[in-house]
Structures are given as structure tokens and as C-alpha cells.
N, C-alpha and C positions, 0 to 999 in steps of 0.2 A: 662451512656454508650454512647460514639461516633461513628460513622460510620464506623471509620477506626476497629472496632474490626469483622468486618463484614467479613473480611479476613480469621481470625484465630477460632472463635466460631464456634462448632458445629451448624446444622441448628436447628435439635429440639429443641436446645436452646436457638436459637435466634427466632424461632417462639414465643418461650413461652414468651422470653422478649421484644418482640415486641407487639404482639396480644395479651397476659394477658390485658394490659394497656388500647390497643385499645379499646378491649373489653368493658372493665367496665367504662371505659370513656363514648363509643357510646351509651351503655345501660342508663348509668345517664343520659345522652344527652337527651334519649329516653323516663327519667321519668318527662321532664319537660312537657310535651304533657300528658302523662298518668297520672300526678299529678293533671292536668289542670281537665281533664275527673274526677278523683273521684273527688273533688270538687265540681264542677258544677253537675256532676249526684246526690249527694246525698243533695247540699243544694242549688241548683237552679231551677235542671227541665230538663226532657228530649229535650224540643225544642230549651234550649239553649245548651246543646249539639251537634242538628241539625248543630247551627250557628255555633259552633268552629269546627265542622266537614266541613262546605262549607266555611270556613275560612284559615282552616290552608293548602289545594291546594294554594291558591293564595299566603300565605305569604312561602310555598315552593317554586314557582313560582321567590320568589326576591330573596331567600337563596340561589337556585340553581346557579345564578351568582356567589356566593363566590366559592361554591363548582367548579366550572369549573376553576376560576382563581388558587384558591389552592390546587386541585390535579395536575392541569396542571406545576403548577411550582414545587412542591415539587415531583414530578415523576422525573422532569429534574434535578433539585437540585439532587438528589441522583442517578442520570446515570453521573452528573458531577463530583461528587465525585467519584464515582465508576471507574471515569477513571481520576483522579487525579489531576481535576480540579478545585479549588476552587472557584479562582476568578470569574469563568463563573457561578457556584453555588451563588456567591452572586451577580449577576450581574441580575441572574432571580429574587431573592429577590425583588432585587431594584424595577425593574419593575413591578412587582407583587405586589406590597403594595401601588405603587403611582394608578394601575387601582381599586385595592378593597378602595381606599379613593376617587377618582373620580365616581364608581359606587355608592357611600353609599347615593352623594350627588343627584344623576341624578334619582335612584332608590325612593326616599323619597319622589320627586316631583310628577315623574308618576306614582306612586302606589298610592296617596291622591288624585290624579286627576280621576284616571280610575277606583277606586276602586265599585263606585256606579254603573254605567252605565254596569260595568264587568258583577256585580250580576245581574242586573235586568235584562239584554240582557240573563241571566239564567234562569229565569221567579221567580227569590227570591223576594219576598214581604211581606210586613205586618210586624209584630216582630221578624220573623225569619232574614227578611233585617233591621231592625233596630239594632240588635244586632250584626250581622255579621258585619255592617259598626263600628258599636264602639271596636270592637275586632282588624278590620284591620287599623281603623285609630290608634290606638296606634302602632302598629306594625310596619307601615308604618314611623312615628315619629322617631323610634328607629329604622331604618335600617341599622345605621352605626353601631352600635354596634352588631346588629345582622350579618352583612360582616365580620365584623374585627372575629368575633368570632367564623366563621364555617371558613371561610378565610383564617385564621394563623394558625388552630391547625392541620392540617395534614403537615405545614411547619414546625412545630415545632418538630413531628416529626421525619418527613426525617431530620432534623437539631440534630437529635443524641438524643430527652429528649421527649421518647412516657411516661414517667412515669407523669413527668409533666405536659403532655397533660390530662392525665387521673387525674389527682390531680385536674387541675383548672375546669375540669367538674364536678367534684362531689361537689366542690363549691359549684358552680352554680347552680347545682341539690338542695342544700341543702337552697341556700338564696332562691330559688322559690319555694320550698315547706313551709319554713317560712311563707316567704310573702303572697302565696295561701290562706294560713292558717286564717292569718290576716286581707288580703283584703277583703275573700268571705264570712269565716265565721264571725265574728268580725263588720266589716267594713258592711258587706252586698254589695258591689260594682257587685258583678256579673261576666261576662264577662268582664267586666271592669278589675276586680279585677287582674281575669286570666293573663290579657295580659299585667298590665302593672307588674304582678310577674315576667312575662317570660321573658320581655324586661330586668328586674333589673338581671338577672342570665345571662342573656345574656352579658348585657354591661360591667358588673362586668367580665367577661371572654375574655372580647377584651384586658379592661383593662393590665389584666395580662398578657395576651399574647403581649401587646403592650411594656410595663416594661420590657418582655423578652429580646426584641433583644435593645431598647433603652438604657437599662442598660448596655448593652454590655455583658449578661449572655450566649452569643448565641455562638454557632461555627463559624455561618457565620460571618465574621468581616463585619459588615455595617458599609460604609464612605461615605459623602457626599448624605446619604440620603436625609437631609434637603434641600437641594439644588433641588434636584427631585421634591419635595414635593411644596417648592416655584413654580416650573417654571410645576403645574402639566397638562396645561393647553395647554403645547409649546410641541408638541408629536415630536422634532428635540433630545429632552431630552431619548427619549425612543428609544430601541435595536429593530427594527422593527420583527430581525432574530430572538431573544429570545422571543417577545409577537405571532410571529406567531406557534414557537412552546409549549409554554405556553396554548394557544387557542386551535391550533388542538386535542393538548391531553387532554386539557379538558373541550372540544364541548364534549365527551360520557359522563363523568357521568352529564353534563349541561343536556343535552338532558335528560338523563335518568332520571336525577329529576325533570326536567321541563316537560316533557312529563308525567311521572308520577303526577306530580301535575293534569295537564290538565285532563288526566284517573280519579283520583279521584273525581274532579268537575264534571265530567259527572256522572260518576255512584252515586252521592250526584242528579245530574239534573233526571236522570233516575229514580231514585228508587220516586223522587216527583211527576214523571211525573205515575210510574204505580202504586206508592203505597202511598207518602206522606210523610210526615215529621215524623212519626212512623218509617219509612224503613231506611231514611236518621241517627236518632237517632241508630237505630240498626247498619247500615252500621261503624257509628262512634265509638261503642263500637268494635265494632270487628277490629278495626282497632288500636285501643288503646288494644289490646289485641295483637296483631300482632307486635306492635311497640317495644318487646322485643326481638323478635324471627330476626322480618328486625334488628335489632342495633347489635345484638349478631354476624350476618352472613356479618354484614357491617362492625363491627369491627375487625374479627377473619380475611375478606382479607384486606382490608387496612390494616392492622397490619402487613402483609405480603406484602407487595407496596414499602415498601422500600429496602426491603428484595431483590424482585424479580427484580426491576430497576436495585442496585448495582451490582448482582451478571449480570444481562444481560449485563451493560455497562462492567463488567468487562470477558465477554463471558466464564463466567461458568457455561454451560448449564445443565450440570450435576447437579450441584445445585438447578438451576432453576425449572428442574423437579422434584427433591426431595422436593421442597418447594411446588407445586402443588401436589402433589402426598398425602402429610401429609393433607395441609390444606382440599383438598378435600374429604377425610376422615371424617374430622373432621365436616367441613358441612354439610354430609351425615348425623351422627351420631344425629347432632345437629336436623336437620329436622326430620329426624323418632320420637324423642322422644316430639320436639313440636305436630304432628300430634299424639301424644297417647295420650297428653294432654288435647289437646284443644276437644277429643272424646270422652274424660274416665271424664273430670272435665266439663263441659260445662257450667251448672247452676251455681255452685263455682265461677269460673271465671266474670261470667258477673255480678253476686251479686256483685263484687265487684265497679263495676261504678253504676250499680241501682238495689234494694232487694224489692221494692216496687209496679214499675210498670209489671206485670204479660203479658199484649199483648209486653210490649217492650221485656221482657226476651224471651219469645218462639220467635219473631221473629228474635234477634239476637241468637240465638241457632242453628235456622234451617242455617242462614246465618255462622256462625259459622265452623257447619259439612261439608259446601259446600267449602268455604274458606281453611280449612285445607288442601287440596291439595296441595295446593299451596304451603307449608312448603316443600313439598320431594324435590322440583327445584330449589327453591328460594336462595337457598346455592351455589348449583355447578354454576347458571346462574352469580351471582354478580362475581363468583369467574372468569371464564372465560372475564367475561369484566372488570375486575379489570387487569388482566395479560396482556391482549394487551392495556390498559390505561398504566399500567406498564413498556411497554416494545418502548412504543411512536408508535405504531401500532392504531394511530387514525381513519384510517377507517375501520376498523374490528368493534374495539372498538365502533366509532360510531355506525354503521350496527347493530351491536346486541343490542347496548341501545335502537336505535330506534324503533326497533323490538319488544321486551320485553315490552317499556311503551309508545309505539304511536301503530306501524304495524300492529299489532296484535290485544290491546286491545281494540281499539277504533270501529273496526266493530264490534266486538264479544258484544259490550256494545251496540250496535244499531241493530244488527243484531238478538241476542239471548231474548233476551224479548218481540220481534215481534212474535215469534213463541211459548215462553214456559211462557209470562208475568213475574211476577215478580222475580220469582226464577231464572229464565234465566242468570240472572243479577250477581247472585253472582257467576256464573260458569266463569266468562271470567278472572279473575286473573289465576286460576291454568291453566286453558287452555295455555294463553297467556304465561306462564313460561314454560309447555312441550313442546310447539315451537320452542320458544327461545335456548331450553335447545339442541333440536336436530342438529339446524342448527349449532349453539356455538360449539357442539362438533366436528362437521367436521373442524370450522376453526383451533380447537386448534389442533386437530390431524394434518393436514397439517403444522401448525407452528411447532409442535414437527419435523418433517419428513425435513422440513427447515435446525432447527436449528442440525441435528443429519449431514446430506452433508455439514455443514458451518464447523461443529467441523470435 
């Protein structure tokens, strides 16, 4: 399917063939973390779970650079097309693939440099910091292939082939649960084992997506990319006008994952600080429990991102609101029934990353029933900063990223265990989404009231 049918297809139907893909894409995305966790919970140990829990903030931390470069340009990419511009559609490419190759190489060095000094300024030590540093030194090693592969696939995309997106993750999903397999149990490597699975599913997914547009399988026609690529260092080479819109739209979801990262690191530093490496273990299962529910609600609106670009650069506002109108529905729907889930199954579920340790089960359970909250917002919040990322509305956009995963949750993470101790701690996610959720719905109601005097 191409962009140009974007015209003529019903929306519910192009929801379906847009966000189906996303969907199952973000979710396999989603089991490479989750694959990681039963592994390691059932043949390594709860404290090396601790370490890939205060690990994987930091290597979201370098992801979230892809993630900024590649919603920022594949937003623009599909408002160029939407108004029937091509060449301007690949002129963002261009630019966009020479910074995620210049970030892979800049990222590799200061993440292998800072990554010890990061942790210990956390108060991480002993084997919980040994293993955390062997987790992030691979990870770090492999950052080009980890850019190229969160980088390209939401350009791919808005480049007319969400199926294909959703294909080369399941891949990926599938060689890092092999290799899991083989590293942890087999092999016995450990965290070792974990990271350098995820890096292989990883790089294996640049790969393909790299073979996409190089083959010339693409919509976008890329010419004289090589040339880019040679001179990447000569920024005379670069559309200052296309990186600065590139950047602005995608400084929100950077922030939103980068600030989220930072949120997770503290509440990893917090829970050591009132409860230990016990709390930080539990924090991590329930987070790996969560990780289907965030991928499902991350796919279902990106999926819908290219959708709501097109139709805004082509000011069919009517559309625009049909298209939030459905998804948000469907958000709703999705969050009520994770929150019956995670309340009705609670033991189920966490048996399945550890059936053994009995203090770690109850205290991710209790953390668990607190957590769940957070499911009712967590949908309608992405969906609202997903639609002004959409709509090149980068300070909205920002405003509410930052809001959601710095504003808000970073006192509520300092503030709230001062007074209730450890439980305090797991209340600041849902809190920090009802915020969010209240402020977010004024700006979108003023953009509806906008676009309703423009039309």
C-alpha cells in the first residue's frame, strides 16, 4: 500500500492497515526486553534482573535519539506527501539517515565512557554494577545498529510499507529469542548472553531496513545519498530548514523517551534507596509486564501518525477527527481490559518471569495493583502527543512529553516516599499520567476549536 491511497480508503480501514502492523510490530519490538526478563528470571537470578532493569533507562536514553530523528522526519515525510511533494519527502530522508549515521558513531563513544561513572553517581555497586556495566557495554558497542533500527522503521512507514515494518520486527523478535535461548541457557553467558541476543535482532533489523531504500524498494527515490554520506562531517551538505524541522517535531517523543528513561533510573535509584535490590527486581518485572500494554498503545497511535500528518497537510480536518475519535476508543478499550488483567491474574503473570522467589512475587504484586492505574491514561496521553508530533505542533507536543515523563514524575518520585516510604513510589506513574491526561485534553480541545474556524 502507498500513501497516495490515503485519498480514496475509508479511515477505518486505513486504521486497520496502518495500526494492525504497527501494532504487532511494537509488541514483538516489545518481546525483546520481555524475552530478556524470562530468561534471566528463571535461569540466572533475581538481582540480575535488578541490573537489566537499571540498564535498560540508560540504553533508552541512546535509542531515544533515533526515536527523535525518525518520528521527526517521517511526520514531515508524510505532510510532504500529503501535499504533494516529493522531492521535499526525500530531501528529509537524506538528511535524516546522514544524522542517525553520524549519531550511531558519536553515541558509541560517550555511552562506553560515561556509562560507569553514570551508575555509580546512582549509588550502583558490587555485582549489581558489574553486571549492569557488561549489559551496557555491549549495547553501547552495537549502537549503530540499534539507531539504524528504531531510526528507519517508523520511515518506512510513512514511506507507504507499515507491513514490512511489522515483518522485519518479528524477525528480529524471533533471532533474539533463539539466541536468548542459546546464550543463557546452553552457553550459560548471562546478561552477557541477554545483550549481545538483542543487539543480534537488533542489527539484523537495520540491516533490512538499510537493503530497503538502498535497493531502491522504497517510494522515496534516494539519489546522491552516497555523496551525503561521504561529505557527513561538512554540515554545508545539510537543509538547515528540513533538520530544524526534523528536530523540533522530534524533541517530544526524544524528551518523552529520554525523560522517561531518566524517571525509570530514579525509581530503580529510589526503590534501592527505601527498599533494595528486592524492590528494584520487582519494579523490573512489572515493567516487563507493562511492556505489552506501552507497545500495544505505542503502536495502535503511531500507526495512526501517518494517517493524521497526511490528512492535516492535506487540511482534512474532518478526517483528522474521525481518526482521533476511533483511535481513542480503542485506547480506552485497550486500557480497561489491561487494568482487569493485571487485577484478576496478578500471581499468573509474574510467575511467569520468577515461580520460585515467594518475597519477590508479593512484592511485585502489591507493586503491580498500584501500577495498574496507570493503564486507564496511558492510551488517551500517547495518543494526544502523538497528534500534535503529527501535526508539527512541537510545542504542545513537547509541553506534554515533558510533563508526563519529567514534570510531574520526577517530584512525585522524591516527594511521595518521603511521606508513605516505599509504596509511595509506585503511585507516581498513574498519578503522573492523570495530569498529564487533564492538561493534554485542553490543548487538544482548543486545536479541535482551531481547526473547526480554519475549515
Amino acid at each position: 500500500m502507498t500513501n497516495y491511497d490515503l485519498n480514496t480508503t475509508p479511515i477505518p480501514k486505513l486504521i486497520a492497515r496502518y495500526s494492525i502492523p504497527a501494532i504487532i510490530g511494537f509488541v514483538i519490538n516489545g518481546v525483546y526486553t520481555i524475552i530478556d526478563g524470562i530468561f534471566i528470571g528463571h535461569w540466572v537470578g533475581s538481582e540480575a534482573i535488578a541490573s537489566i532493569t537499571l540498564s535498560f533507562p540508560i540504553k533508552l536514553m541512546m535509542i531515544s535519539f533515533a526515536i527523535m530523528i525518525g518520528v521527526g522526519a517521517s511526520a514531515h515525510i508524510s505532510i510532504s506527501l500529503g501535499k504533494q511533494d516529493p522531492k521535499k519527502a526525500e530531501e528529509i530522508f537524506k538528511n535524516a539517515f546522514c544524522i542517525l549515521l553520524l549519531l550511531g558513531v558519536v553515541l558509541t563513544v560517550v555511552g562506553l565512557l560515561a556509562i560507569k561513572p553514570l551508575l555509580t553517581s546512582f549509588g550502583v555497586e558490587g555485582t549489581l554494577l558489574t553486571l549492569s556495566l557488561t549489559y551496557l557495554g555491549i549495547a553501547f558497542i552495537g549502537a549503530m545498529g540499534s539507531l539504524f533500527n528504531v531510526g528507519l522503521e517508523p520511515i518506512i512507514r510513512n514511506d507507504g510499507f507499515p507491513q514490512k515494518a511489522m515483518k522485519v520486527m518479528i524477525i528480529c523478535a524471533l533471532v533474539n529469542i533463539v539466541f536468548d535461548a542459546l546464550f543463557i541457557i546452553v552457553f550459560q553467558w548471562g546478561v552477557a548472553g541477554a545483550a549481545i541476543a538483542t543487539l543480534m535482532g537488533e542489527t539484523l533489523g537495520a540491516m533490512i531496513f538499510l537493503h530497503h531504500f538502498i535497493a531502491k524498494k522504497s517510494n522515496l527515490k534516494i539519489e546522491n545519498l552516497g555523496y551525503r554520506v561521504k561529505n557527513i562531517l561538512n554540515f554545508k551538505t545539510y537543509d538547515k530548514d528540513i533538520l530544524k524541522l526534523v528536530l523540533l517535531t522530534g524533541i517530544s517523543p526524544f524528551l518523552m523517551e529520554f525523560s522517561s528513561a531518566i524517571g525509570s533510573l530514579v525509581y530503580s535509584t529510589q526503590f534501592l534507596k527505601y527498599g533494595g535490590s528486592l524492590h528494584v527486581s520487582a519494579f523490573g518485572i512489572v515493567i516487563y509486564l507493562f511492556i505489552i500494554l506501552f507497545m500495544t498503545v505505542l503502536g495502535l497511535c503511531s500507526g495512526v501518525q501517518p494517517l493524521i500528518s497526511y490528512n492535516y497537510g492535506a487540511k482534512r480536518f474532518d478526517k483528522v477527527k474521525e481518526i482521533l475519535k476511533i483511535t481513542g476508543g480503542l485506547c480506552a478499550t485497550v486500557g480497561v481490559i489491561s487494568f482487569i488483567l493485571y487485577n484478576l491474574f496478578p500471581t499468573y503473570l509474574i510467575n511467569i518471569f520468577n515461580s520460585t522467589d515467594m518475597a519477590l512475587i508479593e512484592t511485585a504484586t502489591t507493586g503491580l495493583s498500584i501500577f495498574s492505574f496507570g493503564t486507564l491514561v496511558l492510551g488517551p496521553v500517547f495518543l494526544i502527543i502523538i497528534y500534535f508530533q503529527s501535526i508539527g505542533d512541537s510545542k504542545v507536543a513537547n509541553t506534554l512529553a515533558l510533563l508526563k515523563s519529567f514534570g510531574f514524575i520526577l517530584p512525585l518520585l522524591y516527594l511521595l516516599p518521603m511521606y508513605f516510604g516505599v509504596i509511595g513510589i509506585w503511585y507516581a506513574e498513574p498519578l503522573s499520567g492523570l495530569l498529564t491526561l487533564i492538561i493534554g485534553s485542553f490543548f487538544i480541545y482548543r486545536a479541535f476549536r482551531y481547526q473547526l474556524k480554519e475549515k
